[in-house]
N, CA, C and O atoms as a Tinker XYZ file with bonds, in Angstrom:
   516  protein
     1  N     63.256000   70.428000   90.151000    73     2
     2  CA    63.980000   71.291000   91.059000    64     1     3
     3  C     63.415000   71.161000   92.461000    63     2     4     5
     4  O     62.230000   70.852000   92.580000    81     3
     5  N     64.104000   71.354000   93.441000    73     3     6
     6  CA    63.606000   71.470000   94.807000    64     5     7
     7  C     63.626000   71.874000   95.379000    63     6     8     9
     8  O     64.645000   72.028000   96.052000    81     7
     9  N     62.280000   72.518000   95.674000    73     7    10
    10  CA    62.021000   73.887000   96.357000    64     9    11
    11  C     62.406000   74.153000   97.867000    63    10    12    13
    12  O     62.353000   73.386000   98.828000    81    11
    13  N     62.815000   75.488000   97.786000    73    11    14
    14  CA    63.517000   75.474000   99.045000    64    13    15
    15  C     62.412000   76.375000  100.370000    63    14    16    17
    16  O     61.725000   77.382000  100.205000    81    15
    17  N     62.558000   75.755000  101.307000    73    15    18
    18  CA    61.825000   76.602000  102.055000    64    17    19
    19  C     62.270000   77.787000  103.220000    63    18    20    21
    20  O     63.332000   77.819000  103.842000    81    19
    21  N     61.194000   78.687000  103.310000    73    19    22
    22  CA    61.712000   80.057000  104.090000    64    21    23
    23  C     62.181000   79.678000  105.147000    63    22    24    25
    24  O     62.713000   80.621000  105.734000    81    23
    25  N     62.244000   78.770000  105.667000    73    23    26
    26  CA    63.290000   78.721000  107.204000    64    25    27
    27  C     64.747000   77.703000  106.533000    63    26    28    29
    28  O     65.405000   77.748000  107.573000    81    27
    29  N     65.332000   77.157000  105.896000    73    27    30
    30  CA    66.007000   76.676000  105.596000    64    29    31
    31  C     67.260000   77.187000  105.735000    63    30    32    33
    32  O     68.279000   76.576000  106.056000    81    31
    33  N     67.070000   78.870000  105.359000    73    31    34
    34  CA    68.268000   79.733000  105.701000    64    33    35
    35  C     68.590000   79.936000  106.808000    63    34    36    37
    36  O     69.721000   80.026000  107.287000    81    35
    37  N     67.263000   80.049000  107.438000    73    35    38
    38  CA    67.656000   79.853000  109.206000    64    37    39
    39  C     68.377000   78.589000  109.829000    63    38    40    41
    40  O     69.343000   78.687000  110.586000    81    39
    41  N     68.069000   77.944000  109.616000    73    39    42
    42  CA    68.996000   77.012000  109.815000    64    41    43
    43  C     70.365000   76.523000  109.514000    63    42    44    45
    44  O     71.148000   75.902000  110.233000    81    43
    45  N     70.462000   76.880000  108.469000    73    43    46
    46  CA    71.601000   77.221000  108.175000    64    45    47
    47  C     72.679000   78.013000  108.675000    63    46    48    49
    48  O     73.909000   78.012000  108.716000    81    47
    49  N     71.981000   78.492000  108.933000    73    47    50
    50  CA    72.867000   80.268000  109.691000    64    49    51
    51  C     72.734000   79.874000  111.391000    63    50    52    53
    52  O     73.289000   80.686000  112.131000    81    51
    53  N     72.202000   78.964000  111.910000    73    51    54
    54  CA    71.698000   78.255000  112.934000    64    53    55
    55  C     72.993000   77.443000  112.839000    63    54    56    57
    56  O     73.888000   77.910000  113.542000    81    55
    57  N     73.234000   76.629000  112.326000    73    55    58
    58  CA    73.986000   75.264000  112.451000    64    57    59
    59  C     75.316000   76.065000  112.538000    63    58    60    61
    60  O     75.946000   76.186000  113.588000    81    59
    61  N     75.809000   76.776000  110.960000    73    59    62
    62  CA    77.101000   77.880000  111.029000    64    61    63
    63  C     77.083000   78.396000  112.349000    63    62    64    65
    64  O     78.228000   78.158000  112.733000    81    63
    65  N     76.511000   78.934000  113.242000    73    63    66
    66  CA    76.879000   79.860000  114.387000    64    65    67
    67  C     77.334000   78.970000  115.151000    63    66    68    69
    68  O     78.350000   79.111000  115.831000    81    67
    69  N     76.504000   77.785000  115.112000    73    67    70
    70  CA    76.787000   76.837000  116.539000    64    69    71
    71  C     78.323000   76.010000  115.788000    63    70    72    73
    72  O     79.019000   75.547000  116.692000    81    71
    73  N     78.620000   75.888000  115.085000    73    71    74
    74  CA    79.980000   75.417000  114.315000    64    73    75
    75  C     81.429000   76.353000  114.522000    63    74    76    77
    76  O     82.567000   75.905000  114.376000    81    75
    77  N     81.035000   77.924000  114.940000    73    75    78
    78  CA    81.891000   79.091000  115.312000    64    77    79
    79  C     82.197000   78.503000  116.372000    63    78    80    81
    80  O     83.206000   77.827000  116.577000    81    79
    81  N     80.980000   78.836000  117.381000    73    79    82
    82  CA    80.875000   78.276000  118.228000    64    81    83
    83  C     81.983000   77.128000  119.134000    63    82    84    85
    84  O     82.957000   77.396000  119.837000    81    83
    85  N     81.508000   76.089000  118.858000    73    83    86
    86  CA    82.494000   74.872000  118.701000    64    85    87
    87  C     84.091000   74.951000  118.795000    63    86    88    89
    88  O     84.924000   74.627000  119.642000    81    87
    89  N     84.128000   75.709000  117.149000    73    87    90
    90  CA    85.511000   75.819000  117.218000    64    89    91
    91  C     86.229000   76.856000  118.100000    63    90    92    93
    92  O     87.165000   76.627000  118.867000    81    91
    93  N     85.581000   78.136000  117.840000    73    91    94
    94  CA    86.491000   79.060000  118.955000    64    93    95
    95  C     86.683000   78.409000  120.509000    63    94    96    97
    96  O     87.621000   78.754000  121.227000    81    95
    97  N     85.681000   77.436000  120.919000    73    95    98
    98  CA    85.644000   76.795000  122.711000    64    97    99
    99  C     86.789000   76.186000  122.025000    63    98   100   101
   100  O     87.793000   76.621000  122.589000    81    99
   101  N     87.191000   75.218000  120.874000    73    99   102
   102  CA    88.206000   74.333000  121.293000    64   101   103
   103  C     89.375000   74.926000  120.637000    63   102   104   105
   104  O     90.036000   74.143000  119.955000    81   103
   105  N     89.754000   76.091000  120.694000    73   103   106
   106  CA    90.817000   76.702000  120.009000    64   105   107
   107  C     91.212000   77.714000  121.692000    63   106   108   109
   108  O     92.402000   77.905000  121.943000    81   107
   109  N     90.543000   78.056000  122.306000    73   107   110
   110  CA    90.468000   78.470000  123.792000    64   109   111
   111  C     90.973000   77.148000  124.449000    63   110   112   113
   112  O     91.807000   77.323000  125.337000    81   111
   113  N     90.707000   76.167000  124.243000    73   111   114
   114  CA    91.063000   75.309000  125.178000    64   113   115
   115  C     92.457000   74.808000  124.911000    63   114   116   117
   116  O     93.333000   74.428000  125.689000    81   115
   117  N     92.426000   74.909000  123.618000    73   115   118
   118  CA    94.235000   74.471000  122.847000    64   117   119
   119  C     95.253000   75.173000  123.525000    63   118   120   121
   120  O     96.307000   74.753000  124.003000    81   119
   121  N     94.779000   76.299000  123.494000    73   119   122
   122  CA    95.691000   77.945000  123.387000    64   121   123
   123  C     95.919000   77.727000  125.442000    63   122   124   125
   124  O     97.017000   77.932000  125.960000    81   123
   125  N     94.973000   77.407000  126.078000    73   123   126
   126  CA    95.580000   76.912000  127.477000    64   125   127
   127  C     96.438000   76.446000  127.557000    63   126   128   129
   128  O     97.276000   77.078000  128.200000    81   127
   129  N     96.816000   75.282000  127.094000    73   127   130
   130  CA    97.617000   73.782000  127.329000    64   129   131
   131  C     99.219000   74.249000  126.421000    63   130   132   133
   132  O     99.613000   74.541000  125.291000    81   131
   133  N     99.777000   74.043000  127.980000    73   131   134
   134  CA   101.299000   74.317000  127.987000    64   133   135
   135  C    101.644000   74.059000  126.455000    63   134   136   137
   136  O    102.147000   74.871000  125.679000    81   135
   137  N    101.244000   72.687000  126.181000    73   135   138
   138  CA   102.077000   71.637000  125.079000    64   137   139
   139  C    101.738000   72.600000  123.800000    63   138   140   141
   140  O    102.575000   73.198000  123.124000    81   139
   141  N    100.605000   72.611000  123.659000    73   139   142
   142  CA   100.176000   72.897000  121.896000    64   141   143
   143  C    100.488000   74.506000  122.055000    63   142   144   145
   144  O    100.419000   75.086000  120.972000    81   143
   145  N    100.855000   75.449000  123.302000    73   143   146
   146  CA   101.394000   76.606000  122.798000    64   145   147
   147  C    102.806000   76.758000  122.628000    63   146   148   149
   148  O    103.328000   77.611000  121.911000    81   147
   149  N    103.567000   75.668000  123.498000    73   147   150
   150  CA   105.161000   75.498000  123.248000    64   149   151
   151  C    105.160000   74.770000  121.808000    63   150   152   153
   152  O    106.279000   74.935000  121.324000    81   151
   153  N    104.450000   74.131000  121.059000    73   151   154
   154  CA   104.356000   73.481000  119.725000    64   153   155
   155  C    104.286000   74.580000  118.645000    63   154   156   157
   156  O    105.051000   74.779000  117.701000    81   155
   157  N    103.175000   75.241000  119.023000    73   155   158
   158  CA   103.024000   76.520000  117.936000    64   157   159
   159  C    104.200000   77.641000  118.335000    63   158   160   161
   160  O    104.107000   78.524000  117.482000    81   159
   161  N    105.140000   77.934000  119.165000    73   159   162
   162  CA   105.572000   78.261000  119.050000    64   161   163
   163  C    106.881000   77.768000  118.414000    63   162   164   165
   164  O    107.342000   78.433000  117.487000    81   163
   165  N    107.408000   76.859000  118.755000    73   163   166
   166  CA   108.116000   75.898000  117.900000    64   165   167
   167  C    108.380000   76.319000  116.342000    63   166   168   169
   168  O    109.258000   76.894000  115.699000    81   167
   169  N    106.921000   75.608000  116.070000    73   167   170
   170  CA   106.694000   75.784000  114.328000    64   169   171
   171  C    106.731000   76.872000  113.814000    63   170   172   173
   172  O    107.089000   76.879000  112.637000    81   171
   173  N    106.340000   78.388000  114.553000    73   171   174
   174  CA   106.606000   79.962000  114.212000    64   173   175
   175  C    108.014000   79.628000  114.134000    63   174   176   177
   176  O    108.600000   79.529000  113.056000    81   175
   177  N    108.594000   79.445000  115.319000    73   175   178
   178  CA   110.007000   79.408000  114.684000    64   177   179
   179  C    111.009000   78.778000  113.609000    63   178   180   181
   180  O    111.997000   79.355000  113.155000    81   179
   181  N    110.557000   77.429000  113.267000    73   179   182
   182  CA   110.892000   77.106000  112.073000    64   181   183
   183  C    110.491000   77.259000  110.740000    63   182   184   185
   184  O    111.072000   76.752000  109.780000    81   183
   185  N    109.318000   78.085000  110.681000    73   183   186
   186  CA   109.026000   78.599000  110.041000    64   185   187
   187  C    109.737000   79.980000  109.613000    63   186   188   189
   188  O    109.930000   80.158000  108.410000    81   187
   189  N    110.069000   80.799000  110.378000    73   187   190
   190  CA   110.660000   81.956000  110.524000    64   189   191
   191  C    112.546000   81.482000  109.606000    63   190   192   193
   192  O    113.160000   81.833000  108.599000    81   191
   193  N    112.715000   80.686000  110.577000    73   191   194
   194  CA   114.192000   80.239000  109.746000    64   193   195
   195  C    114.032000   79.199000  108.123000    63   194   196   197
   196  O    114.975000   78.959000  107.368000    81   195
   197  N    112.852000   78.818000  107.963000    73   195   198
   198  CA   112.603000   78.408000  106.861000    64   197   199
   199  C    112.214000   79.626000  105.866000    63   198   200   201
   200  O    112.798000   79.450000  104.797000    81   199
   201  N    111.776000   80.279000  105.859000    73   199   202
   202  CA   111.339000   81.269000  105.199000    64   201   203
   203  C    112.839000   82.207000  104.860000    63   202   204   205
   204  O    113.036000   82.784000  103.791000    81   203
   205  N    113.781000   82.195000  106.004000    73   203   206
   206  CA   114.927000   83.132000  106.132000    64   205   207
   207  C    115.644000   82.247000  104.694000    63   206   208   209
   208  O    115.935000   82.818000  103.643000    81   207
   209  N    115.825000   80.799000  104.947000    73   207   210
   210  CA   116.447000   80.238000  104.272000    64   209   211
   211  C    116.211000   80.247000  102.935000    63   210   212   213
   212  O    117.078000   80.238000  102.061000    81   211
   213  N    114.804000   80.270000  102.750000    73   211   214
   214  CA   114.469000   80.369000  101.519000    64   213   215
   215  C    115.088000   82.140000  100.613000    63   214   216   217
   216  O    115.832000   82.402000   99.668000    81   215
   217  N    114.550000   82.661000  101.241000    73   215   218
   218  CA   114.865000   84.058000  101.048000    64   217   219
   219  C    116.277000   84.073000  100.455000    63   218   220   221
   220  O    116.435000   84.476000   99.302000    81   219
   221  N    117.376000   83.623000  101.240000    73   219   222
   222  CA   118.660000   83.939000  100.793000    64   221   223
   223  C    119.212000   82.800000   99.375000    63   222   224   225
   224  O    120.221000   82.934000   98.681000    81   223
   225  N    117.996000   81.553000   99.283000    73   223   226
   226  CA   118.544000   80.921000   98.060000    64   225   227
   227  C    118.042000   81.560000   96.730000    63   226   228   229
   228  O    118.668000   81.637000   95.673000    81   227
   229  N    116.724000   82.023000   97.013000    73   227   230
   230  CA   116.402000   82.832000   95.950000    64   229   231
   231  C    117.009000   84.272000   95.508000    63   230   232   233
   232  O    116.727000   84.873000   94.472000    81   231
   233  N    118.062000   84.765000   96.701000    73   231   234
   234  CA   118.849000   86.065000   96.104000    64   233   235
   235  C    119.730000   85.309000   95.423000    63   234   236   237
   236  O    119.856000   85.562000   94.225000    81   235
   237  N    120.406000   84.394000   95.923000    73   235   238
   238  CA   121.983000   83.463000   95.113000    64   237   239
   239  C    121.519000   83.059000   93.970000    63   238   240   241
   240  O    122.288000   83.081000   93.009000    81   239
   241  N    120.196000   82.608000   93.803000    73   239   242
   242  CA   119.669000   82.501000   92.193000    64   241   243
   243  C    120.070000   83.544000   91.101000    63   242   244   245
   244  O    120.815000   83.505000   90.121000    81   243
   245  N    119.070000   84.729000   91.816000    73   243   246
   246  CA   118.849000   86.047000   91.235000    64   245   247
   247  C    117.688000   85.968000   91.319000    63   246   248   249
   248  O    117.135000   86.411000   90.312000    81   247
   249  N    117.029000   85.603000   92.062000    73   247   250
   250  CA   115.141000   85.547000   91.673000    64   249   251
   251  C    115.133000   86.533000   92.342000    63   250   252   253
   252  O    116.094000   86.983000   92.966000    81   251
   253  N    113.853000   87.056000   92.273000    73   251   254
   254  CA   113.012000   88.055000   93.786000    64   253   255
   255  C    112.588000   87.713000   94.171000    63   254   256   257
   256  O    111.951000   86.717000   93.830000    81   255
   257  N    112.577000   88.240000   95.200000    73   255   258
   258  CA   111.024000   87.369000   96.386000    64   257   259
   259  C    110.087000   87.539000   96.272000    63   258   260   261
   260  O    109.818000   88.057000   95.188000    81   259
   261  N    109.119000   87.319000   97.037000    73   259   262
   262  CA   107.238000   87.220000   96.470000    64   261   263
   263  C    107.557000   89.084000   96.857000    63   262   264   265
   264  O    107.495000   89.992000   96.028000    81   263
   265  N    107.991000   89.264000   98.777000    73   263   266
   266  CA   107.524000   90.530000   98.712000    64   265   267
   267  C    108.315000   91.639000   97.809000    63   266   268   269
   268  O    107.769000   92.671000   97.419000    81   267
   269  N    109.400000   91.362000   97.584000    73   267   270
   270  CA   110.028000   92.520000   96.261000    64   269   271
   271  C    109.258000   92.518000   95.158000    63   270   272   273
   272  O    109.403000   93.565000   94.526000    81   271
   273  N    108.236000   91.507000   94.505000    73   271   274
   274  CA   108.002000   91.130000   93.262000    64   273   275
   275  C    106.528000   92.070000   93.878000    63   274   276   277
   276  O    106.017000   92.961000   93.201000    81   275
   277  N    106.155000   91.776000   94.871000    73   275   278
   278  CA   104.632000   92.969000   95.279000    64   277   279
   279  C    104.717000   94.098000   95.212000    63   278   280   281
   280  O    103.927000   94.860000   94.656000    81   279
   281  N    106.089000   94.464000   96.002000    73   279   282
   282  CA   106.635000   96.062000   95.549000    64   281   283
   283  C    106.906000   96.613000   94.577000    63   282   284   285
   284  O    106.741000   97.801000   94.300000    81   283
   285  N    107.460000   95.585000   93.821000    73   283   286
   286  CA   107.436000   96.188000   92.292000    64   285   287
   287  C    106.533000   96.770000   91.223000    63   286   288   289
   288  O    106.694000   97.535000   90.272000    81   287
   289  N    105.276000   95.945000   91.884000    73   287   290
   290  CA   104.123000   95.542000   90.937000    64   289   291
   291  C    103.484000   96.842000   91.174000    63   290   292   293
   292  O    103.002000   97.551000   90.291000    81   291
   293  N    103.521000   97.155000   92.669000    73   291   294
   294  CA   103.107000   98.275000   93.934000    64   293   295
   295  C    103.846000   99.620000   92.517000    63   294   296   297
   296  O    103.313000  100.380000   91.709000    81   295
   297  N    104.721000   99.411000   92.743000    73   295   298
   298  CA   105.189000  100.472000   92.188000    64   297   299
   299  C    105.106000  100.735000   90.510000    63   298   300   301
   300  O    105.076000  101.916000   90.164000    81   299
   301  N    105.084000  100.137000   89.902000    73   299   302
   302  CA   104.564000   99.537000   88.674000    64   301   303
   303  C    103.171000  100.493000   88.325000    63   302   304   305
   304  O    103.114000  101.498000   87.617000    81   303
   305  N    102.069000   99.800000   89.088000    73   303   306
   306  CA   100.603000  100.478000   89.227000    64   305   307
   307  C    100.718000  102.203000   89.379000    63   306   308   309
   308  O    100.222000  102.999000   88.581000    81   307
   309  N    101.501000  102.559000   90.607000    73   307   310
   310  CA   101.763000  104.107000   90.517000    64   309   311
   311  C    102.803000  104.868000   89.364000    63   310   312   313
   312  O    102.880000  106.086000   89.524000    81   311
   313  N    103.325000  104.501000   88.625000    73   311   314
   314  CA   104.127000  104.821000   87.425000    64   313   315
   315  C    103.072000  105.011000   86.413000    63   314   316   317
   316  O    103.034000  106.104000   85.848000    81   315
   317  N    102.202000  104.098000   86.100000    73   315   318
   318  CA   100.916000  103.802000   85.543000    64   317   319
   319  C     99.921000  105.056000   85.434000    63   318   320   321
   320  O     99.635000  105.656000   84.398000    81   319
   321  N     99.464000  105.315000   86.714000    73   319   322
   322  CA    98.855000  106.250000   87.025000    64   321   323
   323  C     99.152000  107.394000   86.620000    63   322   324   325
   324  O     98.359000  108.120000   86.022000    81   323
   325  N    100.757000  107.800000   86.995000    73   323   326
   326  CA   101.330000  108.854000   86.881000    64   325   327
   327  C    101.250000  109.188000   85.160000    63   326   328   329
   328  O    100.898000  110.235000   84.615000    81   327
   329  N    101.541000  108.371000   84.767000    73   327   330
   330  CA   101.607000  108.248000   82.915000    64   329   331
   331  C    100.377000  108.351000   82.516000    63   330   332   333
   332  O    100.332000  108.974000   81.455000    81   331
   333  N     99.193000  107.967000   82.950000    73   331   334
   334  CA    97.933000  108.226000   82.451000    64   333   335
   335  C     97.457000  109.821000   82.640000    63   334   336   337
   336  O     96.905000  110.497000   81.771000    81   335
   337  N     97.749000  110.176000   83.759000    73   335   338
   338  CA    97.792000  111.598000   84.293000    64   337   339
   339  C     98.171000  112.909000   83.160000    63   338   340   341
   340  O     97.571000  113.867000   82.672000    81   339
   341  N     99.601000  112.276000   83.081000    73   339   342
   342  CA   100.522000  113.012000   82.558000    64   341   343
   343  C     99.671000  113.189000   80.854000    63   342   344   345
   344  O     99.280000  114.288000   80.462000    81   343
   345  N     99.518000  111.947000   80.055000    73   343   346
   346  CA    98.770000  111.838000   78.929000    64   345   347
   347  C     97.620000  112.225000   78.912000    63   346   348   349
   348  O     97.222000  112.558000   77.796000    81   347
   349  N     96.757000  112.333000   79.916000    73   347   350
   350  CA    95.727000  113.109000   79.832000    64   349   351
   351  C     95.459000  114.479000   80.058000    63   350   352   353
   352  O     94.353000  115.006000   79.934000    81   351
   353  N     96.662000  115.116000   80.442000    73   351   354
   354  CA    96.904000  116.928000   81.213000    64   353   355
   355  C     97.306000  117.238000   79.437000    63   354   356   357
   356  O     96.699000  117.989000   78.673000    81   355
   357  N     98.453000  116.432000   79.156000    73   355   358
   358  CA    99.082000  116.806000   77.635000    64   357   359
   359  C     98.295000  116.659000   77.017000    63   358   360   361
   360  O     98.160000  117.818000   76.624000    81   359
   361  N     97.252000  115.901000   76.338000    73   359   362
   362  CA    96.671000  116.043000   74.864000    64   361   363
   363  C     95.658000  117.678000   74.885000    63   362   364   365
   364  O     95.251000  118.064000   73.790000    81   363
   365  N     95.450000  118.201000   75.656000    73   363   366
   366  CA    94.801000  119.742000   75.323000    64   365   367
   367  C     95.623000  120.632000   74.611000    63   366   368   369
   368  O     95.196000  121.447000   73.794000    81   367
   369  N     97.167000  120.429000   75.014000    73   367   370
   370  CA    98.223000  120.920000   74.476000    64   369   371
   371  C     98.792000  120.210000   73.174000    63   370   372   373
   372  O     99.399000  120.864000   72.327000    81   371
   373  N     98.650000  119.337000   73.095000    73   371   374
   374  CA    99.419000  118.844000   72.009000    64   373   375
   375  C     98.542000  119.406000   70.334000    63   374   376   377
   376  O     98.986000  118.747000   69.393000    81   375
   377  N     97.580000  120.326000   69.955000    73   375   378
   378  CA    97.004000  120.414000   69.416000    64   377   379
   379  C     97.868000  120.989000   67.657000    63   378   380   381
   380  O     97.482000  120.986000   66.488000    81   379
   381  N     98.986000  121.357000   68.272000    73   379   382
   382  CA   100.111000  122.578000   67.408000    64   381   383
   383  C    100.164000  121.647000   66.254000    63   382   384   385
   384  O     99.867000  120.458000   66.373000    81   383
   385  N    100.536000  122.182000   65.151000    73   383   386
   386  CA   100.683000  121.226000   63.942000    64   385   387
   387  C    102.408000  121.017000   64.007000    63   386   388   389
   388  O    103.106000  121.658000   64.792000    81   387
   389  N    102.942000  120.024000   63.056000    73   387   390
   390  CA   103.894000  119.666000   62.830000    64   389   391
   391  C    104.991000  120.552000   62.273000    63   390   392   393
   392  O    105.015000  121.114000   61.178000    81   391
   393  N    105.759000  120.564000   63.099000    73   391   394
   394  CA   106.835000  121.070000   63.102000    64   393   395
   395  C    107.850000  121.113000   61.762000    63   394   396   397
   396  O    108.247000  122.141000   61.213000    81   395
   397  N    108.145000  119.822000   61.406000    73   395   398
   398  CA   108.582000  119.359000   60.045000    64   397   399
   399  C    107.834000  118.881000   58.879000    63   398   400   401
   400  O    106.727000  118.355000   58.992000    81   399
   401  N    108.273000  119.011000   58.055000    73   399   402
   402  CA   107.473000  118.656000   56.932000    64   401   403
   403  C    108.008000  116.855000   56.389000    63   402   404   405
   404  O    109.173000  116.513000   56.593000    81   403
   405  N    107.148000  116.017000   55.816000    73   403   406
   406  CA   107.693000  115.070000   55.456000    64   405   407
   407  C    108.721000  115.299000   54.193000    63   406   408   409
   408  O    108.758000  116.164000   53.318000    81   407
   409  N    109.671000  113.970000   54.519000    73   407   410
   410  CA   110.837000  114.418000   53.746000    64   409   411
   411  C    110.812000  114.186000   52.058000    63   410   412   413
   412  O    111.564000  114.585000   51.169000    81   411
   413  N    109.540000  113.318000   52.049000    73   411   414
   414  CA   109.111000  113.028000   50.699000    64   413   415
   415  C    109.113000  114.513000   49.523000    63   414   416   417
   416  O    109.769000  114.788000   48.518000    81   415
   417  N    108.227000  115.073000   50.146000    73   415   418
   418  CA   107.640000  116.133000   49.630000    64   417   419
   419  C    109.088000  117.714000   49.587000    63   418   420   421
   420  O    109.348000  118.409000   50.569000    81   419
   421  N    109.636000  117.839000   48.427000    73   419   422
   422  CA   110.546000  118.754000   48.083000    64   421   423
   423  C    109.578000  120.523000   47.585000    63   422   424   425
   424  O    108.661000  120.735000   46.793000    81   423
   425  N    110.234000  121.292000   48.353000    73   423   426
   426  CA   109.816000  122.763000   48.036000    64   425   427
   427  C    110.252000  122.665000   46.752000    63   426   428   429
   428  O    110.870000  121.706000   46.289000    81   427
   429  N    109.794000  124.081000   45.926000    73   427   430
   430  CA   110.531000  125.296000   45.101000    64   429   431
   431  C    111.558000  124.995000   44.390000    63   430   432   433
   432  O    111.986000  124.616000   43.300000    81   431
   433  N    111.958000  125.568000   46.278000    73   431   434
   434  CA   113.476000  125.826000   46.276000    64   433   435
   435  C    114.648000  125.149000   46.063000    63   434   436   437
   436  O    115.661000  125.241000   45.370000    81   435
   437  N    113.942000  124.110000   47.277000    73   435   438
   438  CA   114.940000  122.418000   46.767000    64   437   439
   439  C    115.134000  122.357000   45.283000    63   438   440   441
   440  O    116.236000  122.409000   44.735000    81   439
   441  N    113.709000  122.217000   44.531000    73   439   442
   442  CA   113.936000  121.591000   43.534000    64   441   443
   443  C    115.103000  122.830000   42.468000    63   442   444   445
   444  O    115.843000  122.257000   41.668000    81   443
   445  N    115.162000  123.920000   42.507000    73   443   446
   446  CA   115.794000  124.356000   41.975000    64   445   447
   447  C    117.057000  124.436000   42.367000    63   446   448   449
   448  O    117.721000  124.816000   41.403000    81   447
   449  N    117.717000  124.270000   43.295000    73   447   450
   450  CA   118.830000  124.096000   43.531000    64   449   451
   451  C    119.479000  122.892000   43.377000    63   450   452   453
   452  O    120.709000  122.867000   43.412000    81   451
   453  N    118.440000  121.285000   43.112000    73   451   454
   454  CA   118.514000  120.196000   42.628000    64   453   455
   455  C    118.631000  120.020000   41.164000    63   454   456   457
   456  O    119.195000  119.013000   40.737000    81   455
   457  N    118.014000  121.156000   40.131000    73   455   458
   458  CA   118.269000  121.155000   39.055000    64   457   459
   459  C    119.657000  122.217000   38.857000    63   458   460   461
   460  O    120.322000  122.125000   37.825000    81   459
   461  N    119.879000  122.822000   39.506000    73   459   462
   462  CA   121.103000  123.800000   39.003000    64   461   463
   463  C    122.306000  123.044000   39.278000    63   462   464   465
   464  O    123.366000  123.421000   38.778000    81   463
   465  N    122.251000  121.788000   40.183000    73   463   466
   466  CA   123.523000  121.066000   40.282000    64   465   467
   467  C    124.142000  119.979000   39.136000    63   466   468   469
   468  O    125.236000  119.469000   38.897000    81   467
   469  N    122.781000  119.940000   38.578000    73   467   470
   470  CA   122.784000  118.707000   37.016000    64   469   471
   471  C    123.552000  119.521000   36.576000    63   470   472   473
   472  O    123.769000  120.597000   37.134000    81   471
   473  N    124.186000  119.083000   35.319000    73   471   474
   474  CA   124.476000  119.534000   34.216000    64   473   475
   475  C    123.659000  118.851000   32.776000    63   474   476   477
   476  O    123.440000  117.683000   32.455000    81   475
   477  N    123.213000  120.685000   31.845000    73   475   478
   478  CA   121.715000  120.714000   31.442000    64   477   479
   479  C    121.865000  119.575000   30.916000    63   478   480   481
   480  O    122.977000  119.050000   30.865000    81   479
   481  N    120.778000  119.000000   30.437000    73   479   482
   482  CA   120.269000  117.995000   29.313000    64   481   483
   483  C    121.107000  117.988000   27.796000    63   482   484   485
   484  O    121.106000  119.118000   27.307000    81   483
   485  N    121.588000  117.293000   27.222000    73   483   486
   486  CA   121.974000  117.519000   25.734000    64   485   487
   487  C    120.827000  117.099000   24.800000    63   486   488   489
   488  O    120.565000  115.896000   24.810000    81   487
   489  N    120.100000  117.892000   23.993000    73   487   490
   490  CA   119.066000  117.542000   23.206000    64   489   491
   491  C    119.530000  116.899000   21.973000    63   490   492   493
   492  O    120.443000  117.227000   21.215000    81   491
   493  N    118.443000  115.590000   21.916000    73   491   494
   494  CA   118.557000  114.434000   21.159000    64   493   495
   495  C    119.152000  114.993000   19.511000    63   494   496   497
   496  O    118.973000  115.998000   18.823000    81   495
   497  N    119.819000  113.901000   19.399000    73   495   498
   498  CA   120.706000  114.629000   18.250000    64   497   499
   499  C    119.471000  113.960000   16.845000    63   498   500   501
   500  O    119.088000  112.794000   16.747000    81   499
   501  N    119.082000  115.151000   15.911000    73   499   502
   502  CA   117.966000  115.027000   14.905000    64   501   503
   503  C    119.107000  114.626000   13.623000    63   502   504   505
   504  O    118.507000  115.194000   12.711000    81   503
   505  N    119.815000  114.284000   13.240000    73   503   506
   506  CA   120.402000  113.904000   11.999000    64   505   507
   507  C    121.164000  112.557000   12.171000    63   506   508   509
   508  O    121.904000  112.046000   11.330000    81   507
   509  N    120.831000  112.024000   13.515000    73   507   510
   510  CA   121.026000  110.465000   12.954000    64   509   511
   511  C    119.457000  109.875000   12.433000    63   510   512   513
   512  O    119.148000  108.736000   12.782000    81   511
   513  N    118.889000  110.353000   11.938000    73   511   514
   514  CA   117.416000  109.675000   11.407000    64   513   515
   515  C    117.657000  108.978000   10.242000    63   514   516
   516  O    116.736000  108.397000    9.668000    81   515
């Protein structure tokens, strides 16, 4: 391995500054010159109508756009929230027992009103033996 030494970072952070440096002087000097700001403005603008264009092929699709698809998501996350909220205020309340009974399980009562609708049993006849 190779060891690194305590000024190394300095230098580093030395070279990076003077590299800011650099670039912001020649991004000042760009941003002067008639040409490269009538250029960038240019390209904002075809950009602007490229982007427009795009926009309206992706409604004729049916797609969404990136920013509808952010808003959605936007809105998505707060629905989320709201539902976690909501599920966590309710379970203190939800403690009540069940309302209905499963349908498996027949009362009493059922069952006697299930036997009074038969008609009784005929008991097995003993003289065919």
């Amino acid at each position: 391995m190779a060891s690194k030494k305590p000024n190394d970072d300095g230098m580093v952070n030395r070279l990076a500054g003077r590299g800011e440096e650099a670039v912001t002087r020649l991004v000042e000097e760009l941003s002067k010159n008639p040409r490269v700001s009538d250029a960038l403005g240019r390209v904002m603008d075809a950009k602007g109508r490229i982007d427009q264009s795009a926009r309206g092929a992706v409604s004729q699709v049916g797609l969404a756009a990136a920013d509808e698809l952010k808003e959605l998501r936007k809105q998505i996350e707060r629905l989320e929230r709201r539902l976690a909220k909501l599920e966590t205020t309710a379970k203190p309340s939800s403690k009540k027992p069940a309302a209905k009974k499963p349908a498996a399980k027949k009362t009493a009562a059922a069952k006697e009103t299930t036997a009074a609708k038969q008609p009784p049993a005929t008991p097995p006849d003993s003289s065919a033996s």
